[in-house]
C-alpha positions as CSV (number, residue, x, y, z in Angstrom):
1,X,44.9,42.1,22.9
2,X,44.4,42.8,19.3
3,X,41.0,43.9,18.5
4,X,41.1,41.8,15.0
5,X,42.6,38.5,16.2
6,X,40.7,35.5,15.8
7,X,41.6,32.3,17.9
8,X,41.0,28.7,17.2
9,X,40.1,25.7,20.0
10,X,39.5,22.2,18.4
11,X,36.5,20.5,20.6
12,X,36.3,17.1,19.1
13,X,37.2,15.5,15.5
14,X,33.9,16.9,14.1
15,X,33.3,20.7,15.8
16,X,36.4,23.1,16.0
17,X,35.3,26.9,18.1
18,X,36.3,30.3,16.0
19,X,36.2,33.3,18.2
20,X,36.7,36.6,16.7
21,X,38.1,39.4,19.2
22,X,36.0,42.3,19.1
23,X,35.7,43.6,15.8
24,X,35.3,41.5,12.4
25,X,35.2,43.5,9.2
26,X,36.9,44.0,6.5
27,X,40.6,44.1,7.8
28,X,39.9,40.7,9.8
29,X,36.7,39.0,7.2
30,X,39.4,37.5,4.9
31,X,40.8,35.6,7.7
32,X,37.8,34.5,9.1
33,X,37.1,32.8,5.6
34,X,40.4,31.0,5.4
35,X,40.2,29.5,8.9
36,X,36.7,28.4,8.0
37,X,37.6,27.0,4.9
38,X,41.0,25.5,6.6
39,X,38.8,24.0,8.8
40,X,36.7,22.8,6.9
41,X,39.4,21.2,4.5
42,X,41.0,19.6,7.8
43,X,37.2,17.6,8.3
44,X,35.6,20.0,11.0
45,X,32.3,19.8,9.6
46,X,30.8,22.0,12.7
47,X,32.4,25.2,13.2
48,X,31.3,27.7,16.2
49,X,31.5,31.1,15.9
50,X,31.6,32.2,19.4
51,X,30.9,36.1,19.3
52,X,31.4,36.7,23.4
53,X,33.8,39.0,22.8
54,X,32.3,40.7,19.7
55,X,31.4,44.1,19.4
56,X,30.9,44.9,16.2
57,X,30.6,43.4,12.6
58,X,30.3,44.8,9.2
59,X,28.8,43.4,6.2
60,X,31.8,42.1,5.2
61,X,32.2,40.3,8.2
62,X,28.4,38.9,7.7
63,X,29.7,37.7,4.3
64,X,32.4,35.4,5.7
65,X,30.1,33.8,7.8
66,X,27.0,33.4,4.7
67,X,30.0,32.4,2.3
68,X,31.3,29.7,3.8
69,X,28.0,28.1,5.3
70,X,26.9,26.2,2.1
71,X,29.8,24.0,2.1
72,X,29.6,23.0,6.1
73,X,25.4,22.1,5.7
74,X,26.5,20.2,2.1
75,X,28.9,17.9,4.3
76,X,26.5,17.6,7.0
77,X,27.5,20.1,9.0
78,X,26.9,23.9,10.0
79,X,28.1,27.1,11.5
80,X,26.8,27.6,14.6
81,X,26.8,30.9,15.9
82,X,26.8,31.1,19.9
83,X,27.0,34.0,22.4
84,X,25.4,36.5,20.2
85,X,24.8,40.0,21.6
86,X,21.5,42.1,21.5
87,X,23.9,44.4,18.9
88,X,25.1,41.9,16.9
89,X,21.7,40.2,16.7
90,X,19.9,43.7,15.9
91,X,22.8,43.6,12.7
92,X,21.4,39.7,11.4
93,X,17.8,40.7,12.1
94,X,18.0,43.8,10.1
95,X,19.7,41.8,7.3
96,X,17.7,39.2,7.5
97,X,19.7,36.9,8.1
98,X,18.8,35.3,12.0
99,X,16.6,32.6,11.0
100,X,19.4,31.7,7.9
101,X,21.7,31.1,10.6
102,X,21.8,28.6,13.3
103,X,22.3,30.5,16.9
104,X,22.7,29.0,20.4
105,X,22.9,31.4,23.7
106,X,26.4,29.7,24.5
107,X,29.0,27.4,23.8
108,X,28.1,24.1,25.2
109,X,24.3,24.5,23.5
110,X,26.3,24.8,20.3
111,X,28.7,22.0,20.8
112,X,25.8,20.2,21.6
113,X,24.4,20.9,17.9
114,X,27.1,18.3,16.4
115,X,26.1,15.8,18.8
116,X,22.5,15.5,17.4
């Protein structure tokens, strides 16, 4: 499988699950940010990033996540990240960035963050 691809599974009308392959950077960020924001525009207000398969993200992968945030929490929704590996959370943590985002250990847990 391609190590870029990124796949989409609708849950409900509200929550739609993103799952980035193993590697998003900067030959895969820019497509991360028009299925979020296609997603968005369709009326998903939660989206899930879930990074089991993820090995390894640049900044520029960070940046499709933090770019697109603001307009899911301003239409009462959010980007949940799920399935987060020690690596990949070591990357947030040194950027500062784990508390700015809203993480669940797995997929149901952050399904369960549009139910609230």
């Amino acid at each position: 499988m391609d190590k870029y691809v990124i796949t989409q599974e609708p849950v409900n009308d509200a929550t739609v699950i993103l799952k980035p392959e193993q590697i998003l950077d900067n030959n895969n960020a820019y497509k991360m940010v028009e299925m979020i924001t296609a997603a968005q525009a369709y009326g998903y207000r939660y989206i899930i990033v879930d990074m089991a398969q993820l090995e390894f993200i640049s900044s520029a992968g960070v940046g499709s996540l933090l770019g697109t945030v603001g307009e899911s929490r301003a239409n009462g929704g959010d980007i949940v990240l799920c399935n987060v590996s020690e690596n990949i959370m070591n990357i947030l943590n040194v950027l500062d960035l784990a508390d700015f985002f809203t993480i669940r250990s797995d997929k149901d847990e952050a399904v369960a963050v549009g139910r609230v």
